[in-house]
C-alpha positions as CSV (number, residue, x, y, z in Angstrom):
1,X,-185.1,70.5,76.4
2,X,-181.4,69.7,75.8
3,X,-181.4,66.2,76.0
4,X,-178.1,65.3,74.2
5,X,-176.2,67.6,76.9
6,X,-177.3,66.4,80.5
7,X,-174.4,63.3,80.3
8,X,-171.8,65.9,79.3
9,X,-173.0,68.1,82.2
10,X,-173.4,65.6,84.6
11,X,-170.0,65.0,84.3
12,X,-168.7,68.3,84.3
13,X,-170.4,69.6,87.6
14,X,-169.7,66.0,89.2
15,X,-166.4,68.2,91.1
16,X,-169.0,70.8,92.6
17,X,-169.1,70.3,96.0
18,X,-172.8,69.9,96.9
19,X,-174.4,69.4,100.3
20,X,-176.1,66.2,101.5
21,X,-179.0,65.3,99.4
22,X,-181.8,64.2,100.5
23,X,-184.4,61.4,98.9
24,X,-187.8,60.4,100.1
25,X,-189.1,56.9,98.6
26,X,-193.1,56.5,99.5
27,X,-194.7,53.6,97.9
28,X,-196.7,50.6,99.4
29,X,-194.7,47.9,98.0
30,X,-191.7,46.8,99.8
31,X,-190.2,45.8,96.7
32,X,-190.7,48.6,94.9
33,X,-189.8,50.7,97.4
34,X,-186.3,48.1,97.5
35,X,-186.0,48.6,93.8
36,X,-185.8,52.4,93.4
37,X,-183.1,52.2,96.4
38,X,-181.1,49.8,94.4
39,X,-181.5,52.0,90.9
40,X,-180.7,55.0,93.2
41,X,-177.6,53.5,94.6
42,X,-176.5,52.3,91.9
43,X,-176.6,55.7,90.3
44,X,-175.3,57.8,92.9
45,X,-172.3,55.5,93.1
46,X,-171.7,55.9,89.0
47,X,-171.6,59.2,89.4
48,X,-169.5,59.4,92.8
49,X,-172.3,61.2,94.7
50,X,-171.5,59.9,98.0
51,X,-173.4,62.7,100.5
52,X,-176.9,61.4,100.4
53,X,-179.4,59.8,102.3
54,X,-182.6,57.7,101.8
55,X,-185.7,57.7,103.7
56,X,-188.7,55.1,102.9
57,X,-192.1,55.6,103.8
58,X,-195.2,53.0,103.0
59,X,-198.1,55.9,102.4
60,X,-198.5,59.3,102.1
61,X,-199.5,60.1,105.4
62,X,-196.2,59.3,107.4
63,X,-194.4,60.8,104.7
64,X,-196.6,64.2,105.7
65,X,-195.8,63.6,109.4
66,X,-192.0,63.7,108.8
67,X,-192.1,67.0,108.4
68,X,-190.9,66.5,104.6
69,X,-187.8,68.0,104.5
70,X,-186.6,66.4,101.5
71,X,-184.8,67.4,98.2
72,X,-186.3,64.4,95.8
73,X,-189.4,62.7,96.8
74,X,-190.2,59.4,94.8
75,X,-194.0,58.8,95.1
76,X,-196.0,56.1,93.8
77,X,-199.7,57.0,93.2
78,X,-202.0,54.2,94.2
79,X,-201.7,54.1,97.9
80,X,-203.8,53.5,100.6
81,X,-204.1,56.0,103.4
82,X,-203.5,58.9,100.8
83,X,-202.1,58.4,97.5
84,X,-199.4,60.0,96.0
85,X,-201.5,62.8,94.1
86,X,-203.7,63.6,97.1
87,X,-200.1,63.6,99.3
88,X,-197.9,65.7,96.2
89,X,-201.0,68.4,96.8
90,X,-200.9,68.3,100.1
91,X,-197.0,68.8,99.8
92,X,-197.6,72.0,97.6
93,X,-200.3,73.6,99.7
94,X,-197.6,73.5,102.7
95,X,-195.7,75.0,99.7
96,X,-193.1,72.4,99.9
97,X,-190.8,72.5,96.9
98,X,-189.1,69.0,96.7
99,X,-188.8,67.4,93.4
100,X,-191.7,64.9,92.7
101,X,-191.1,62.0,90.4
102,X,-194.1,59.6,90.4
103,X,-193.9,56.4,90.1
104,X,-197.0,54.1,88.8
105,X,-198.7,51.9,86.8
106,X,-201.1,54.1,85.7
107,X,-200.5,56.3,82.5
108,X,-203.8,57.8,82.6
109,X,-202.4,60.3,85.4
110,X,-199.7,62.2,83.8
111,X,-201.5,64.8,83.0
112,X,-202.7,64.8,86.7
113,X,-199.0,65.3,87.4
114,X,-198.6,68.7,85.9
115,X,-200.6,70.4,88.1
116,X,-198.3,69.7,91.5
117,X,-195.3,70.3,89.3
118,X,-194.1,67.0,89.0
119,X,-190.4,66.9,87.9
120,X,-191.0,63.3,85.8
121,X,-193.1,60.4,85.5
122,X,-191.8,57.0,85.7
123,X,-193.4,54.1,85.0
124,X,-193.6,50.7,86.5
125,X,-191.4,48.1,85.6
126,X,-188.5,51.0,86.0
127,X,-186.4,50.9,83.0
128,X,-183.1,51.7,84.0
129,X,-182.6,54.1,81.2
130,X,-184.6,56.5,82.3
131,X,-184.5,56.5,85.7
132,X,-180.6,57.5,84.8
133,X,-182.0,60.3,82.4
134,X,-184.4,61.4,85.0
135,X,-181.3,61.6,88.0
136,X,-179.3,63.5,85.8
137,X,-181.8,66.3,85.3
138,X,-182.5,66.2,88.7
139,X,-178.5,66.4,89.8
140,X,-178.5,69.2,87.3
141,X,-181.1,70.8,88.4
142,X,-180.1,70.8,92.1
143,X,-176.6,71.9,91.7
144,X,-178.0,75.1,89.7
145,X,-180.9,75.7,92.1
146,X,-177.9,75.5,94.7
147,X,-175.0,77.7,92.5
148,X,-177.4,81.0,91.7
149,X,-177.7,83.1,93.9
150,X,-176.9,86.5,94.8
151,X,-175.5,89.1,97.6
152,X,-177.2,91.6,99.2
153,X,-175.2,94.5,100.9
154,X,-176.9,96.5,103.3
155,X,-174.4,98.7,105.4
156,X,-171.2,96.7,107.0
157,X,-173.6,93.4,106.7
158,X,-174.4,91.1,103.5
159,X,-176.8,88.8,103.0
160,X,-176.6,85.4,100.3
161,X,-180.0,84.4,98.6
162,X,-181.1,82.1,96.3
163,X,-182.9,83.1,93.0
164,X,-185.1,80.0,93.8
165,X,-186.0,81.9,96.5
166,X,-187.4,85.5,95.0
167,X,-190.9,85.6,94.1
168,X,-190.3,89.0,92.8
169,X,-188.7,92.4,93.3
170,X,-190.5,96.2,93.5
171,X,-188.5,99.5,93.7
172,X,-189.6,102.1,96.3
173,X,-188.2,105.3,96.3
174,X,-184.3,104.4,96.6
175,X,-184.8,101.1,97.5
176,X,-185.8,97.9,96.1
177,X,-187.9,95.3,98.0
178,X,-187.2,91.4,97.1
179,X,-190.0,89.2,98.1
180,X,-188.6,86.0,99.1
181,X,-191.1,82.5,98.7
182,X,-191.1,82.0,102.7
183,X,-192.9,85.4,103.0
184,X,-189.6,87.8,104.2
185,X,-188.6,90.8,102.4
186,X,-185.3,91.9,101.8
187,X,-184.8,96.0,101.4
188,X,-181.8,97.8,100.4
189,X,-180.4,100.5,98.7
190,X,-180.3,100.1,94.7
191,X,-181.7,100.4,90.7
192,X,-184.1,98.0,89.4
193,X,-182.3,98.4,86.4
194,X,-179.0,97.4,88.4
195,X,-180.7,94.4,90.3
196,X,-182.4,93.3,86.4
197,X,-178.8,92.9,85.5
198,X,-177.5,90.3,88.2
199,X,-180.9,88.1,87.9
200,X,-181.3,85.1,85.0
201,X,-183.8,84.3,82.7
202,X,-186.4,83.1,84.9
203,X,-187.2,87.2,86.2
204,X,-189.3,89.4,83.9
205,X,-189.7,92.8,83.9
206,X,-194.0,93.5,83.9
207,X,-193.8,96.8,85.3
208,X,-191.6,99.8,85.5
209,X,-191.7,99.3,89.4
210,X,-191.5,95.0,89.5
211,X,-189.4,92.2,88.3
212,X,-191.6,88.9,88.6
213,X,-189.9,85.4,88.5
214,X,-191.5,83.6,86.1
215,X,-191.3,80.0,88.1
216,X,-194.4,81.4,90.2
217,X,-196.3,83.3,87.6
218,X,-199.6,81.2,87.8
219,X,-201.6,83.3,85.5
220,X,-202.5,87.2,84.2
221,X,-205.8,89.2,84.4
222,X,-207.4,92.7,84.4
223,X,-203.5,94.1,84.8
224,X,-202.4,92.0,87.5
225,X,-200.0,88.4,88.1
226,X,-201.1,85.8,90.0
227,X,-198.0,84.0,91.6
228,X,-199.0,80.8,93.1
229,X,-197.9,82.0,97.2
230,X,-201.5,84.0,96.6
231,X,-199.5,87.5,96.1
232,X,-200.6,89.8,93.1
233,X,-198.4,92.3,91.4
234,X,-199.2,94.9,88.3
235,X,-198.1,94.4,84.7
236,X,-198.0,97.3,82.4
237,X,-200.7,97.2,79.8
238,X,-197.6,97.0,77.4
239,X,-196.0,94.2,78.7
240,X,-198.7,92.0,79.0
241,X,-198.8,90.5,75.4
242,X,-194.4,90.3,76.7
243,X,-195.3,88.7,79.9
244,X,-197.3,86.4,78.3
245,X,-194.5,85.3,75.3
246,X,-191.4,85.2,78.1
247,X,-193.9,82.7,79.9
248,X,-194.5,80.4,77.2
249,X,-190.7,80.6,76.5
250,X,-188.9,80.0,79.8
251,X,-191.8,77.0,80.0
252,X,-190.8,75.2,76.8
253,X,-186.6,75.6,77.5
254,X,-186.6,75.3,81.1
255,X,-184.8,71.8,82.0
256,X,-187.2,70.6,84.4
């Protein structure tokens, strides 16, 4: 994971300029609620992060009604009028992409927190330790979600997305096609092989016609990915046992 390198980092992207972030606390305990704001503070203030913003919310359902439009959501899991598993699903079928750090009591659920793609899991009392740890891979993480990206040029016009942002890429003819998570597709003029070169570790090749990022890859059968918008795309017969390896790989050194 690169533990022993996230201080050093911190500190070394802490002169990117970054815009307004945006935090979500939603637990049922005022004090609670008070504490993370303090820790957050605190943190954000260490660090010289002064663009952000904090929101609180007392259950999961006003938290859905705000419309959720938040880059780090603190939940706590027992809540009344949904809890914070049944709202980080909900968040996930509206294919909401915040960061989710759960905060709890209960230990038994961490495993539970896998399968909405929780970022961490912190437990109550907080101990300050790791709550720094934790908003360090999450400032990381942010500023590199927000630095990658690439430019599209399409006549006399260009166009700047996000890698975050491609589910994946097919060739047609001349021109390449780059699915995007919010359901638009991109076309222009170009190689695969040229458009495999300016992507990161997170696209894999599976077929001589698709690159596939590997943050939505939800499983492989009978010659075809399953990325978790619904969408299926073909992987050679060759590059299945490859699929399946680069997978397991970008999984285990990922950073969050």
């Amino acid at each position: 994971m690169g533990l022993f390198f996230y201080p050093i980092s911190v500190i070394l992207l802490r002169n990117v300029v970054m815009k307004m972030i945006k935090f979500a606390i939603c637990d049922d305990e005022p004090v609670m609620a008070q504490e993370i704001t303090n820790q957050l503070s605190q943190y954000m203030q260490e660090k010289g992060l002064t663009s952000y913003c904090v929101n609180s919310f007392s259950n999961g359902r006003s938290l859905l009604e705000n419309g959720c439009d938040f880059d780090v959501i603190f939940l706590d899991i027992q809540m009344e009028y949904l809890n914070g598993m049944e709202t980080a699903k909900m968040l996930r079928q509206r294919k909401n992409h915040s960061i989710l750090i759960f905060v709890t009591v209960l230990k038994e659920y961490v495993f539970d927190a896998f399968e909405v793609e929780a970022f961490d899991y912190l437990i109550k009392p907080l101990d300050s330790g790791h709550f720094k740890r934790t908003m360090d891979r999450v400032i990381i993480s942010l500023q590199s979600k927000e630095a990658k990206s690439i430019v599209i040029q399409r006549g006399t016009s260009c166009e700047v997305i996000l890698l975050e942002q491609i589910l994946y890429c097919e060739v047609q003819g001349r021109k390449i096609y780059i699915h995007k998570n919010d359901g638009k597709i991109v076309d222009y003029y170009d190689k695969l092989e040229d458009m495999e070169q300016r992507l990161d570790r997170r696209f894999f090749r599976c077929h001589r016609s698709y690159l596939v990022n590997l943050e939505y890859v939800r499983g492989c059968n009978a010659g075809q990915v399953m990325l978790s918008q619904g969408d299926k795309i073909p992987v050679s017969r060759l590059r299945e046992r490859d699929l399946t390896q680069a997978l397991l790989r970008y999984m285990k050194e990922r950073d969050f």
